[in-house]
C-alpha positions as CSV (number, residue, x, y, z in Angstrom):
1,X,-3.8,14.9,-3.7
2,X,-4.0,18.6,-2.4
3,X,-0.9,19.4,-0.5
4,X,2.7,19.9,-0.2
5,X,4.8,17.0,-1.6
6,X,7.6,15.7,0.6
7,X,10.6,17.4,-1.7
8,X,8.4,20.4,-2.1
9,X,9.0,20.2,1.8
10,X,12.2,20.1,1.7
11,X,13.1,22.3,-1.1
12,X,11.2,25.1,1.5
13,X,13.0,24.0,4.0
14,X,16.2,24.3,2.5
15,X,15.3,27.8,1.1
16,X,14.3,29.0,4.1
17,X,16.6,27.9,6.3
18,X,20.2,27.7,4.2
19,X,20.7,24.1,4.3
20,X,21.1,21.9,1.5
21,X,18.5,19.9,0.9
22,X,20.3,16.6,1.6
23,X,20.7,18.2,5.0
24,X,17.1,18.9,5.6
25,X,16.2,15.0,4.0
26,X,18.4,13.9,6.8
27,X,17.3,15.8,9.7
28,X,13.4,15.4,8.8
29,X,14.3,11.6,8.8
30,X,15.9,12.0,12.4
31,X,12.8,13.3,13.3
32,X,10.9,10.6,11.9
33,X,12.9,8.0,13.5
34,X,12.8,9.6,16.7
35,X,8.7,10.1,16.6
36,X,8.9,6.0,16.1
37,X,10.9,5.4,18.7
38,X,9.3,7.8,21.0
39,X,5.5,6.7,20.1
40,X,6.7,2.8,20.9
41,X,8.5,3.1,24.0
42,X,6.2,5.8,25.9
43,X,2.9,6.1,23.3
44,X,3.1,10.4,22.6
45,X,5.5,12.3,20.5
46,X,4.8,16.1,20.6
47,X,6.2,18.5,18.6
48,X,5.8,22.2,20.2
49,X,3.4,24.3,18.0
50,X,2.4,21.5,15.6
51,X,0.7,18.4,17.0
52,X,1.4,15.5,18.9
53,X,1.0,11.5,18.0
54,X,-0.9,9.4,20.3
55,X,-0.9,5.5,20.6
56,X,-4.1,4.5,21.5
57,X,-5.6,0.8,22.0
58,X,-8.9,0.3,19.4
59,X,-11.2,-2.2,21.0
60,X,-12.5,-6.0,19.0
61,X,-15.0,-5.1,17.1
62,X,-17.3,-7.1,14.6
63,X,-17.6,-6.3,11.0
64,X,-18.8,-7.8,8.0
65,X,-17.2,-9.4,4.8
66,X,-19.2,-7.7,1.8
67,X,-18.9,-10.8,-0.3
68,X,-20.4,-13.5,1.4
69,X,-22.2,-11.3,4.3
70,X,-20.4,-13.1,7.4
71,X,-19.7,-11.6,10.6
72,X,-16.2,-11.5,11.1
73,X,-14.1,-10.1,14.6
74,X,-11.3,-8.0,14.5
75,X,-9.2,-8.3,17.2
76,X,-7.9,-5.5,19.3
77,X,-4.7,-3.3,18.3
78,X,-2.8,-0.3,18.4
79,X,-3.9,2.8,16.7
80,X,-1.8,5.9,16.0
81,X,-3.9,9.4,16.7
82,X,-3.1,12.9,15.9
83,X,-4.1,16.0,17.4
84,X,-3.0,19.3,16.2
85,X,-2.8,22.4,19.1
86,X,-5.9,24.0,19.3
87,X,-5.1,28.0,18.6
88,X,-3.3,26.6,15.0
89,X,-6.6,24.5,14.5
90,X,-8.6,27.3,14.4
91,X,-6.0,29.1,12.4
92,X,-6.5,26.8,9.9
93,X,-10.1,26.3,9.4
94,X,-10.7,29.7,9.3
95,X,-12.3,30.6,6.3
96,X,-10.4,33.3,5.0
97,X,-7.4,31.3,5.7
98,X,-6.1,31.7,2.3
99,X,-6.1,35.4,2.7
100,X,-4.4,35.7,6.0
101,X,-2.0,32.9,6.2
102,X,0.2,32.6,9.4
């Protein structure tokens, strides 16, 4: 898996910012918690310059059990989308990202 790991995370965090890293953990938690709460009671959580979570209803569908070939029906439920701002999308996927990180 390509990426930073959580305490690689907050080990950054904590170098850039001063805080010890148990301090970070905790707030980055808060802010977990608080995108939980925030997505259940009103369905969007947006944090300013990064992204924003979206609760969205999928709709029943059908599918089909590989083993035995049946038709099966999924009921309907909750779905948890993400959007990222679009200026930092394009940031991103720009191809010489790697040379001219933000």
């Amino acid at each position: 898996m390509a990426g930073m790991t959580k305490s690689a995370l907050l080990a950054a965090l904590a170098e850039k910012t001063g805080m010890s890293k148990k301090d970070v953990a905790s707030f980055m938690d808060a802010v977990v918690d608080m995108a939980y709460k925030e997505v259940k009671k009103s369905g969007v959580f947006v944090v300013p310059g990064i992204g924003k979570l979206v609760k969205v209803n999928r709709a029943a569908r059908q599918g089909r059990n590989p083993a035995t070939g049946a038709t099966i029906q999924f009921r309907p439920r909750p779905w948890l989308n993400s959007a990222s701002p679009r200026p930092r999308k394009k940031q991103c996927s720009n191809r010489d990202f790697k040379k001219n990180p933000p």
